[in-house]
C-alpha positions as CSV (number, residue, x, y, z in Angstrom):
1,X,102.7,116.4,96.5
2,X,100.1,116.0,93.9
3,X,100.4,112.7,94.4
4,X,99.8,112.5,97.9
5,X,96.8,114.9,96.9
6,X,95.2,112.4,94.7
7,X,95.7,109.9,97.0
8,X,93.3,112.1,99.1
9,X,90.7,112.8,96.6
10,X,90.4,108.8,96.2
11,X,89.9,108.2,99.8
12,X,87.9,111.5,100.4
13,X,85.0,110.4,98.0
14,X,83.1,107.8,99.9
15,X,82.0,110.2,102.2
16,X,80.6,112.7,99.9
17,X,79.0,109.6,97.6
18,X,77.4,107.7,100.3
19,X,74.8,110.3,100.5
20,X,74.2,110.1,96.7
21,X,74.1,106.4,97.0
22,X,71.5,106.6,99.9
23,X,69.3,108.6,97.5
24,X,70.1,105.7,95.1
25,X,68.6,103.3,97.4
26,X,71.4,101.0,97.6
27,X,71.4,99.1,100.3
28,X,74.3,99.0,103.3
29,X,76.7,95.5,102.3
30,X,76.8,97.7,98.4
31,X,78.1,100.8,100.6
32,X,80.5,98.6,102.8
33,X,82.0,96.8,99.5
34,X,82.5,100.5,98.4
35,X,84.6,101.4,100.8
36,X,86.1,98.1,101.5
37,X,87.5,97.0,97.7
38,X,90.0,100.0,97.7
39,X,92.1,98.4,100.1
40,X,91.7,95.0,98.9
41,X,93.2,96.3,95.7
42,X,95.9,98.4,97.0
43,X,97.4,95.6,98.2
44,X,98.5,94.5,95.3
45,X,100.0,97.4,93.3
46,X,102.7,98.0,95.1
47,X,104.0,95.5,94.1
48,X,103.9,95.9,90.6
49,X,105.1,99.4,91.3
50,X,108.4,98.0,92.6
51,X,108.9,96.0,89.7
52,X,108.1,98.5,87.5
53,X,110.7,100.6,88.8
54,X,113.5,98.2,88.2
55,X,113.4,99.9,84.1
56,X,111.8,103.0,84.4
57,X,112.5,106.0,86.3
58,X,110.3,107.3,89.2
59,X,108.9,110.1,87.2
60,X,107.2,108.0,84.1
61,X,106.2,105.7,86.8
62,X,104.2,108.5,88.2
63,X,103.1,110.0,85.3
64,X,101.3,107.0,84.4
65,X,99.9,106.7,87.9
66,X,98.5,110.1,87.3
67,X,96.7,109.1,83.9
68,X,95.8,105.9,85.3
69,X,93.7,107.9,87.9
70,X,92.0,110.4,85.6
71,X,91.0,107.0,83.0
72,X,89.6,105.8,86.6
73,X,87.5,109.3,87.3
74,X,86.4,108.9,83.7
75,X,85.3,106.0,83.8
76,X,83.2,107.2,87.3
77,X,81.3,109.1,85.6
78,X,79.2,106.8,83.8
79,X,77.9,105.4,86.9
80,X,74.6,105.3,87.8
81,X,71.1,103.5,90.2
82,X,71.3,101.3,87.7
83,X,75.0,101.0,86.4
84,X,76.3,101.1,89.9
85,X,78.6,98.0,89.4
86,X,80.8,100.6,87.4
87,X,81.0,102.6,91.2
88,X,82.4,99.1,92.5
89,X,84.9,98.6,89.5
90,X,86.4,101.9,89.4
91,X,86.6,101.9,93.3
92,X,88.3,98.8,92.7
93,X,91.0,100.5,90.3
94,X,91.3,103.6,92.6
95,X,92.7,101.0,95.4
96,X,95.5,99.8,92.3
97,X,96.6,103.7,91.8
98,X,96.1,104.1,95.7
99,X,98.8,101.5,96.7
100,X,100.9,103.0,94.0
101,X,100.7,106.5,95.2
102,X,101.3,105.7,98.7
103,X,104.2,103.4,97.7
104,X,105.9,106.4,95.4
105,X,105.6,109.5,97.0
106,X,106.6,109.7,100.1
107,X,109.9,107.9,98.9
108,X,110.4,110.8,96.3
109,X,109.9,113.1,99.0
110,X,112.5,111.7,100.9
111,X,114.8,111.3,97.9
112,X,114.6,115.1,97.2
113,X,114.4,116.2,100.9
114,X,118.0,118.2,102.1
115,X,119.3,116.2,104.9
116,X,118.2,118.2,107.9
117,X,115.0,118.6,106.8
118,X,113.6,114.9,105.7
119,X,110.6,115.3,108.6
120,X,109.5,118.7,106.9
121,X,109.5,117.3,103.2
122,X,108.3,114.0,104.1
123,X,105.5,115.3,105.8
124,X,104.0,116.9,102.8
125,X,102.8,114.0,101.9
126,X,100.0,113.6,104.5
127,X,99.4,117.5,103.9
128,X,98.6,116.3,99.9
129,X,96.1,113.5,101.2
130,X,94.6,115.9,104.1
131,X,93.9,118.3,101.4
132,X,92.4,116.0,98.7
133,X,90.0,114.5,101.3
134,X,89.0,118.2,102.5
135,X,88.6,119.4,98.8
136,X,86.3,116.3,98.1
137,X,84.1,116.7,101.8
138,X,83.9,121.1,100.7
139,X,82.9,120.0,97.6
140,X,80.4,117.4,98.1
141,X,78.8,119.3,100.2
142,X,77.8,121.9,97.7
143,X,78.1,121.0,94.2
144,X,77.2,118.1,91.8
145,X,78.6,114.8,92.7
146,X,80.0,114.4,89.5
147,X,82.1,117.8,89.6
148,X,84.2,115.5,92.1
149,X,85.6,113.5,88.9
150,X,86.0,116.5,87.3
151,X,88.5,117.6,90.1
152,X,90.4,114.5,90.1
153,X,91.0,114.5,86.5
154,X,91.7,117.9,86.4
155,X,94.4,117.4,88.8
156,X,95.8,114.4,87.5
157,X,96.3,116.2,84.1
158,X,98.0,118.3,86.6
159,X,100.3,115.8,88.5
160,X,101.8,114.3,84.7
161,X,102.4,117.8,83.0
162,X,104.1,119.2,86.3
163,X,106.0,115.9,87.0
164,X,109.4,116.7,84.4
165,X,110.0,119.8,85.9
166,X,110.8,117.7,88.9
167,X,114.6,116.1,89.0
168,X,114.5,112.2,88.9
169,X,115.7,110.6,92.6
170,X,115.2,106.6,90.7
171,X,118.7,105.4,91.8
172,X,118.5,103.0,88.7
173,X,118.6,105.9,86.4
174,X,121.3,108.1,88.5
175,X,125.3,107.5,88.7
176,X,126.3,105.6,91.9
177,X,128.5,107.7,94.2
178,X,129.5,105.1,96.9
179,X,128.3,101.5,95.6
180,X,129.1,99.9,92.6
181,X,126.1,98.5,90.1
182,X,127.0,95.2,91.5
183,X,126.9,96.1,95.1
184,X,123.2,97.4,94.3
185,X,121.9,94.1,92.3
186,X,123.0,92.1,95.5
187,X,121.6,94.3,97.8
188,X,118.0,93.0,98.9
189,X,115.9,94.3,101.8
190,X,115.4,90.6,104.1
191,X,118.9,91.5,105.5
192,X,119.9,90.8,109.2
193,X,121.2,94.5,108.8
194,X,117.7,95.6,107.6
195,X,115.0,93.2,109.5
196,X,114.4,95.5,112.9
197,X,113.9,98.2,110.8
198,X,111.6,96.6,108.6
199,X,110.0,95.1,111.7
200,X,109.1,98.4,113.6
201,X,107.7,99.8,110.4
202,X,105.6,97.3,109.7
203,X,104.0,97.1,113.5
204,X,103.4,101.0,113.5
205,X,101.4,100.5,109.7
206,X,99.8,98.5,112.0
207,X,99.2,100.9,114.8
208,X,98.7,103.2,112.3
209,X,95.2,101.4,110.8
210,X,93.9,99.7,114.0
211,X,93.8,102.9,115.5
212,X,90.7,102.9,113.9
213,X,91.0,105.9,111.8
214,X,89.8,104.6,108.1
215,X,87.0,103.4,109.5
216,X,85.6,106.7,111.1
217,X,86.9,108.3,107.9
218,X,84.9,105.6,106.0
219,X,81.9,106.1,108.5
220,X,82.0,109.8,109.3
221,X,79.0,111.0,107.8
222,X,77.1,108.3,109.4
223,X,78.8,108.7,112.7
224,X,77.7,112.1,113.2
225,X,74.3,111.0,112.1
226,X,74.2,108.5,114.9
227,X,75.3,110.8,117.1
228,X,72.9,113.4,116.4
229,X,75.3,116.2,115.1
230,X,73.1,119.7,113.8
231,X,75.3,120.4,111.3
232,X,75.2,119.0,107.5
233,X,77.4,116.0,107.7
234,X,79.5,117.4,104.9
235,X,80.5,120.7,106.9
236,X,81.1,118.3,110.3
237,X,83.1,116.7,107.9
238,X,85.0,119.7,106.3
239,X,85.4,120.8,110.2
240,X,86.7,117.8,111.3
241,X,89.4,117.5,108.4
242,X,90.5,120.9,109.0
243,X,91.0,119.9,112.7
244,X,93.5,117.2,110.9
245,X,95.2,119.5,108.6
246,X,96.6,121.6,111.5
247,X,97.9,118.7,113.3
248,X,99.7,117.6,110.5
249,X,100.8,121.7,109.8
250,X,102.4,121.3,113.0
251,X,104.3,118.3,112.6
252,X,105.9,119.7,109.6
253,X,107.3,122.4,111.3
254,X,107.5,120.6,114.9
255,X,109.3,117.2,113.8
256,X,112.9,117.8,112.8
257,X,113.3,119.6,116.2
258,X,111.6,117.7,118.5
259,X,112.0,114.3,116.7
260,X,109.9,111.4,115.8
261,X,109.8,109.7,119.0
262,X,108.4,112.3,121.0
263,X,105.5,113.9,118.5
264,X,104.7,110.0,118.0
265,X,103.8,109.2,121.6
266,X,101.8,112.6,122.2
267,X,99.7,112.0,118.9
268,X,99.1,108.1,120.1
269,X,98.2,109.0,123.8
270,X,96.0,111.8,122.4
271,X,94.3,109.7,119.7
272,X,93.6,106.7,122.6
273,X,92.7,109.1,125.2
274,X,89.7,110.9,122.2
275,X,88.3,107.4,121.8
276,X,87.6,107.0,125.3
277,X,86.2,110.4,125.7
278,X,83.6,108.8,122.5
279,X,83.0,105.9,123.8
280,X,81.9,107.2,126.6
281,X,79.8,110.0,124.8
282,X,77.8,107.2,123.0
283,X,77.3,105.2,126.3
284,X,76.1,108.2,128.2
285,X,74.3,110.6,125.5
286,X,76.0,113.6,126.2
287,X,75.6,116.7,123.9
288,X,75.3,116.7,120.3
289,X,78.5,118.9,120.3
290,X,80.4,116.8,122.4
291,X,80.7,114.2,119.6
292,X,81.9,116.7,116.9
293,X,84.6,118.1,119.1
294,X,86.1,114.5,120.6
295,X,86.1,114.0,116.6
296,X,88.3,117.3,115.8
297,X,90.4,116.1,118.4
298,X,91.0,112.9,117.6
299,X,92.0,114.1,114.1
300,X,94.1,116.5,115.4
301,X,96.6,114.3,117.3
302,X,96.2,111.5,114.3
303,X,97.8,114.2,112.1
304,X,100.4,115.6,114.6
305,X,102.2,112.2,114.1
306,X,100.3,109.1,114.0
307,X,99.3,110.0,110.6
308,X,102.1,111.7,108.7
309,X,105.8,110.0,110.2
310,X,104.8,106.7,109.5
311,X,104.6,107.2,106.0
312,X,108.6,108.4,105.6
313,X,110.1,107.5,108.4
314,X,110.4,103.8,106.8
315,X,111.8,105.6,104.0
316,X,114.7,107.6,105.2
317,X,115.9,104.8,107.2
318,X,116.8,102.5,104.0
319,X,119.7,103.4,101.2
320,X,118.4,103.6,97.7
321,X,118.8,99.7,96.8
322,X,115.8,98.6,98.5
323,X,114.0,101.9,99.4
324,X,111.5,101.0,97.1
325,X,111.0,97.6,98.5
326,X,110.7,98.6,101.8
327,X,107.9,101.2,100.8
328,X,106.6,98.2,99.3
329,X,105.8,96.2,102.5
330,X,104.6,99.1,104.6
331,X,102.1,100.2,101.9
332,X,101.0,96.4,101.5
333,X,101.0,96.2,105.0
334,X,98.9,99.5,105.6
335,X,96.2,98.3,103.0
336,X,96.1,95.1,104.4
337,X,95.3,96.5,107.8
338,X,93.2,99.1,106.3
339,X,90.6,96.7,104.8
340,X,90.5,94.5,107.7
341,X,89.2,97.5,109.8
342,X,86.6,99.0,107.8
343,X,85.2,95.3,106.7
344,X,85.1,94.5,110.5
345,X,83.9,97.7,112.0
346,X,80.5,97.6,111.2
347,X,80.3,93.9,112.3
348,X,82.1,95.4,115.6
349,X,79.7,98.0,115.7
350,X,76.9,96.1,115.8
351,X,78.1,92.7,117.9
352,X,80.5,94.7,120.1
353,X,78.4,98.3,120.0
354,X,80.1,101.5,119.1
355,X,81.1,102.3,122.7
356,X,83.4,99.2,123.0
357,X,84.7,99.8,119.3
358,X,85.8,102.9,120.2
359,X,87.4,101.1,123.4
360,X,89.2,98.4,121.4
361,X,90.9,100.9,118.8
362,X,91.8,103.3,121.9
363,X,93.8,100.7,123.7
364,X,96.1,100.0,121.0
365,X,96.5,103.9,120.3
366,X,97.6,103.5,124.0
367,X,100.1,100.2,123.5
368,X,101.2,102.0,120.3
369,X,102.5,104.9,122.5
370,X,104.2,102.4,124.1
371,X,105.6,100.4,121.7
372,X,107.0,104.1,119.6
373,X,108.6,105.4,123.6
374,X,110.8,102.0,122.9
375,X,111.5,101.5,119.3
376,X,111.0,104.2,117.1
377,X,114.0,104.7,115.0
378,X,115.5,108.4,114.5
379,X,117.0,108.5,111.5
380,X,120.9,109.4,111.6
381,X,122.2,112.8,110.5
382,X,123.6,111.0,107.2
383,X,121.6,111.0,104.2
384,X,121.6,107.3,102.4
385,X,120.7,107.8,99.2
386,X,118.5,110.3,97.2
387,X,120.0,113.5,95.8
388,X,122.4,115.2,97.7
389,X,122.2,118.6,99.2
390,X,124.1,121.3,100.7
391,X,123.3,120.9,104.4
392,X,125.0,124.3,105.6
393,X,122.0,126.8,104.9
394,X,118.4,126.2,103.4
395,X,119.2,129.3,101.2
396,X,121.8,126.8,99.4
397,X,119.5,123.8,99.9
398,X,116.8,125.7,97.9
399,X,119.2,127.3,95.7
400,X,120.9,123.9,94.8
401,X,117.4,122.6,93.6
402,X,117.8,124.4,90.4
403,X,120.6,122.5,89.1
404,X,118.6,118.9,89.3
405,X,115.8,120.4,87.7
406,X,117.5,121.8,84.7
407,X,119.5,118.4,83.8
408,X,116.4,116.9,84.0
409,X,114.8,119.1,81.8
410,X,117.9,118.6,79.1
411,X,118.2,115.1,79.5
């Protein structure tokens, strides 16, 4: 989860920056690139990730991820008016350890997750990356910009100390039960067994990004700005995130029971039917409040499923010998879609006008409703892959983690 939680940190500290970049008098195409070059660069990494893996284990692959970050936050703090081509580079890195992180955790989570419970473990992930972009908008708002580096180095020391306590799930570095080493090397994901899978999680990466949310994370300071919000942009912010954070709260408790399908739907209809309700704010002019709320809102239902299930339900419906590859595409896929949206939404903004932007990224939150009521996968009862638990009690379950953890530890 400290993974996911750096993951956050990195895309939380645009919003906090821009003000200090505003002060800088940088001018807006320096602020879009930014924002932008993160997911151009996080396209990439995954893939390196995945080849990576194929001779070391999941846990040194993470570890370096972590000190990879911290050289990154390091290196941040040398920037400056004058130096702020070093803001550009390291955002530019961050996207490298981005595509990684979203790539490695939520398949570890998976891996480790007891059988009846994959939704619940899986979903920590997007409760890391909720939390890192709250701590960095709380922050920001307060302290010294640089005392946001400090944080992310401070917790990527954490994430590589606290990393070998954790048992390794790497399939390449744990005895086969049920396949044979030579079943595995001819195993590859572009399968007719594995291609509709593969298929519906690559759409809903797409649903996912061209619901519009990275750009009015991207954008939310300015966005409430625009719409006239009295409140420091960096509490709206906070507010707004915290509005996410109990969406996705719910989901871990809400999506093992009532399934994927369901909670995926709701959270689409509700994130299409808050972009209307904005859209329709900025046409009309209507409170400053109004604008804040429909915001809340919006993040809520993105985290109640739209947000979090994407990232592991691709996961948990592949066995171990091309997990990792199939994390691959939807992360590549994900950043692909994520930098398309935040280069093009200012152009949309201002060709299109905020009130139809808000109407374009609503309609496919409304088609990807649709398109989850039909083909959203559930994943079967049968664990494939990962470490296997006892699935009569959670007591067990948690018990049973113990015995992982300390052959790790001795190996």
């Amino acid at each position: 989860m400290l993974g996911s939680l750096n993951f956050g940190i990195s895309v939380g500290l645009p919003t906090p920056m821009t003000t200090v970049f505003h002060n800088w008098n940088k001018s807006d195409s320096a602020l879009q690139w930014y924002n932008i070059i993160t997911s151009l660069c996080a396209i990439f990494s995954p893939f390196i990730l995945t080849f990576s893996l194929n001779y070391v284990g999941r846990r040194l692959a993470f570890m370096f991820l972590h000190i990879f970050a911290a050289g990154i936050y390091v290196l941040s703090l040398f920037m400056s008016k004058e130096r702020f081509w070093i803001a550009i580079f390291s955002r530019a890195l961050a996207g490298l350890d981005i595509g990684g992180f979203t790539s490695l955790c939520p398949t570890m989570l998976i891996e480790i997750a007891p059988t009846k419970l994959g939704g619940f473990f899986g979903n920590l992930h997007q409760i890391g990356c909720v939390v890192g972009i709250t701590i960095m908008y709380v922050q920001g708002t307060y302290a010294n910009w640089k005392t946001l580096f400090y944080t992310g180095i401070g917790f990527s020391a954490l994430g590589a100390c606290l990393i070998w306590i954790c048992p390794e799930t790497s399939p390449n570095r744990r005895k086969s039960e049920s396949d044979s080493n030579t079943h595995r090397e001819k195993d590859t994901l572009f399968q007719d067994c594995y291609l509709e899978k593969l298929v519906v999680g690559l759409t809903m990466m797409f649903i996912q990004q061209f619901c519009g949310i990275n750009a009015i994370l991207s954008n939310l300071s300015q966005s409430f700005e625009d719409a006239g919000v009295p409140l420091a942009t960096g509490i709206a912010s906070t507010i707004s995130m915290g509005c996410q954070f109990l969406g996705v709260f719910i989901c871990g408790f809400a999506v093992d029971y009532l399934r994927r399908m369901p909670l995926f739907c709701i959270s689409a209809l509700g994130c299409a039917i808050m972009l209307f309700l904005f859209s329709i704010n900025t046409s009309y002019n209507l409170t400053n409040w109004v604008a804040i709320v429909i915001i809340c809102f919006y993040l809520f239902f993105f985290g109640l499923a739209l947000g979090p299930i994407l990232w592991f339900i691709v996961p948990e419906l592949f066995p171990d010998s091309v997990r990792s590859m199939a994390a691959t595409m939807v992360v590549v896929v994900n950043q692909f879609c994520s930098f398309i949206v935040v280069f093009m939404f200012p152009w949309m903004k201002e060709g299109m006008g905020q009130s139809a932007t808000c109407i374009f990224y609503g309609v496919i939150s409304a088609l990807g409703a649709i398109f989850g009521f039909f083909y959203i996968i559930e994943p079967s009862n049968t664990k494939m892959g990962g470490i296997d638990w006892n699935d009569d009690d959670l007591v067990d379950d948690l018990l049973d983690i113990k015995d992982p953890i300390t052959k790790s530890i001795n190996n």
